[in-house]
C-alpha positions as CSV (number, residue, x, y, z in Angstrom):
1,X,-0.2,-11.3,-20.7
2,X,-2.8,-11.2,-17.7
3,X,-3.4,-7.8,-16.2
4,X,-3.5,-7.5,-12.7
5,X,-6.9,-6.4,-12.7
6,X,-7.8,-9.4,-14.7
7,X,-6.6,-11.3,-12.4
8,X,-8.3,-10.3,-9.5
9,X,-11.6,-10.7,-11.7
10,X,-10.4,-14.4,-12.6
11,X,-10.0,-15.1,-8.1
12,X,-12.9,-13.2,-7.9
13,X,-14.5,-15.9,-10.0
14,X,-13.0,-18.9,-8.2
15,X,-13.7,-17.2,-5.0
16,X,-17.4,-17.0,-5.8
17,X,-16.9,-20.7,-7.0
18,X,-15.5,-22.2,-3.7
19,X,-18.5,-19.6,-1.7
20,X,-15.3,-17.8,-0.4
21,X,-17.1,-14.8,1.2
22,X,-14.2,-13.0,2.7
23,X,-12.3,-13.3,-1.0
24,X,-15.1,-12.5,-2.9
25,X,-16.8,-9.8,-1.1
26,X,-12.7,-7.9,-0.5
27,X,-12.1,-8.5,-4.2
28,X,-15.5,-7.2,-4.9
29,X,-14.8,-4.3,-3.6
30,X,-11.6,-3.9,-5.1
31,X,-12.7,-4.0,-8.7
32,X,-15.4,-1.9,-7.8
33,X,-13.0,0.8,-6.2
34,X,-10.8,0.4,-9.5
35,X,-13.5,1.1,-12.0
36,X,-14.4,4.4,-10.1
37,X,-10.6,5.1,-10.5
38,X,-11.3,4.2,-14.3
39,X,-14.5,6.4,-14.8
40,X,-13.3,9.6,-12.5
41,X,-11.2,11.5,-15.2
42,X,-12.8,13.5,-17.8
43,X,-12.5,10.3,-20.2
44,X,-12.6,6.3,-18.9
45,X,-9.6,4.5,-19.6
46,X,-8.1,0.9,-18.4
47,X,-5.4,1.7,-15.4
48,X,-2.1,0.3,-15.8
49,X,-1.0,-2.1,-13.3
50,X,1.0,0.1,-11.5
51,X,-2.0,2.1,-10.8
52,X,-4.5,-1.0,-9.8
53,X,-1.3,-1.8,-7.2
54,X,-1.9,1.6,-6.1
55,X,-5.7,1.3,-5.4
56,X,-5.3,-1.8,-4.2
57,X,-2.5,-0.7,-1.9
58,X,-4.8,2.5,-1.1
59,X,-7.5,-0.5,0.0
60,X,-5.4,-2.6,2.1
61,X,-4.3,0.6,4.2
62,X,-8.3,1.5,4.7
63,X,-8.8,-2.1,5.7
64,X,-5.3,-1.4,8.5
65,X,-6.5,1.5,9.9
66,X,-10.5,0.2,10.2
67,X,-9.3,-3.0,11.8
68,X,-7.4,-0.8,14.2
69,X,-10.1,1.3,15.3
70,X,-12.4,-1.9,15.1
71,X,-10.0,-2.7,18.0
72,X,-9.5,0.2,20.0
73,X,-13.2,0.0,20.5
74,X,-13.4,-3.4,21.7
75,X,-15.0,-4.9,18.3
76,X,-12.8,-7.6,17.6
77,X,-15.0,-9.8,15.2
78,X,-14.8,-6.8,13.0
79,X,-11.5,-5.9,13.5
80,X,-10.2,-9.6,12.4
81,X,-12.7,-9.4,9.4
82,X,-10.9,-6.0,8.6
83,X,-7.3,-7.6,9.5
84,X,-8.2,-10.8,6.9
85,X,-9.4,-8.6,4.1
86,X,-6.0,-6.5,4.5
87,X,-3.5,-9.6,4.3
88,X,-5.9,-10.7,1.4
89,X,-5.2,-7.7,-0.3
90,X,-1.5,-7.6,0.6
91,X,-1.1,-10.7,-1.5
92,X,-1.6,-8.8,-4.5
93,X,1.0,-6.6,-3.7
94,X,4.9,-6.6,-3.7
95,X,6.8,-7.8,-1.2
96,X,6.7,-5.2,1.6
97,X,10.0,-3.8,2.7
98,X,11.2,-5.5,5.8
99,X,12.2,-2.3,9.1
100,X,16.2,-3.6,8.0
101,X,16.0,-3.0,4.6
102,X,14.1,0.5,4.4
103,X,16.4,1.6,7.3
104,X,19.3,1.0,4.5
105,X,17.8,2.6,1.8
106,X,16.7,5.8,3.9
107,X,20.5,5.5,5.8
108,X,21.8,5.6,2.1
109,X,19.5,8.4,0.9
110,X,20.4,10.6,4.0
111,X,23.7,10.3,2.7
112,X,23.3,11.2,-0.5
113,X,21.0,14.0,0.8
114,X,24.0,15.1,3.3
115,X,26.8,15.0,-0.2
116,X,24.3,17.2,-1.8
117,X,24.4,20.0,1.2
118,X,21.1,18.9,3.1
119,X,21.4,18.1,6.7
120,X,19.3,18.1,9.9
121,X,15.3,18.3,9.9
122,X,15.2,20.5,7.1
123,X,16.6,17.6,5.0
124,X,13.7,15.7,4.9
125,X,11.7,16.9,2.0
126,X,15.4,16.1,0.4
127,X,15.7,12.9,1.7
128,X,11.7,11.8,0.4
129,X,12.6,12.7,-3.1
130,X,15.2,9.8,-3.0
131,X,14.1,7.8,-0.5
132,X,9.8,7.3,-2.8
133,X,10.6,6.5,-6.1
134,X,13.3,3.7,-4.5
135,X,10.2,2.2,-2.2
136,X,7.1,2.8,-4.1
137,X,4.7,0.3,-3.1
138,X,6.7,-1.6,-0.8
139,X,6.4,0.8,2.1
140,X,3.6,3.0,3.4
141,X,4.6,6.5,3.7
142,X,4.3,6.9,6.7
143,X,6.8,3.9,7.6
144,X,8.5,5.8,5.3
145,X,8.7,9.4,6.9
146,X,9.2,7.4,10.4
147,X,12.1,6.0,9.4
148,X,13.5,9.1,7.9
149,X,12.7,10.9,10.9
150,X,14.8,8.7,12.9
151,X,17.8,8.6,10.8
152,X,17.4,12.4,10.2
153,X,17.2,12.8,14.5
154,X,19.9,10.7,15.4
């Protein structure tokens, strides 16, 4: 069974192979970003592949929100660069949750929330505990909390 981690070492290789800088220096910096998650405990250990997902999710978002202010101050070589490295990452991660589909799991989760005796804004915390373990790495929490705003609101 290949670990996630060992593949990203393997297209690591391949990118290096082919001279793919963009693949090789993003996945680069994954690995390196998921061997300090390895080493920062009191003891190193290998991380599951639920928990490379999660760094590599964690990386994607930094590359979202640098190509984003790459933009908003006019740097838009960097910002595509920052953009690329993002979708590269993406591809190593499940299948986001389209705007449809996490509006139906938060409508249903507001419901439940509702059945249980939480309503209104104060619901929310409620609503999260259903809502996160239901879209855990397929949508960002802030997408997340938007959504359940909205619902919550209207």
């Amino acid at each position: 069974m290949t670990t996630l981690k060992s593949k990203l070492q393997e297209d690591l290789t391949a990118a290096i192979r082919a001279r793919d800088e963009l693949r090789s220096s993003t996945l680069r910096l994954t690995l390196t970003a998921i061997t300090k998650e390895e080493v920062s405990g009191k003891t190193a250990r290998e991380l599951s592949d639920d928990e490379v997902q999660k760094v590599i999710a964690r990386e994607a978002k930094k590359r979202r929100e640098a190509a984003d202010a790459f933009a908003q101050g006019g740097r838009t070589e960097s910002a595509e660069r920052e953009k690329a490295e993002g979708v590269l990452l993406d591809a190593y991660l499940p299948q986001q949750l389209s705007d449809e589909e996490l509006e139906q799991i938060v409508a249903a989760a507001v419901a439940e929330a509702k059945g249980a005796g939480a309503e209104g804004p104060r619901a929310m915390g409620a609503v999260m505990k259903i809502v996160n373990p239901e879209v855990a790495g397929r949508a960002e929490g802030g997408r997340v909390a938007a959504a359940v705003k909205k619902l919550l609101a209207g």
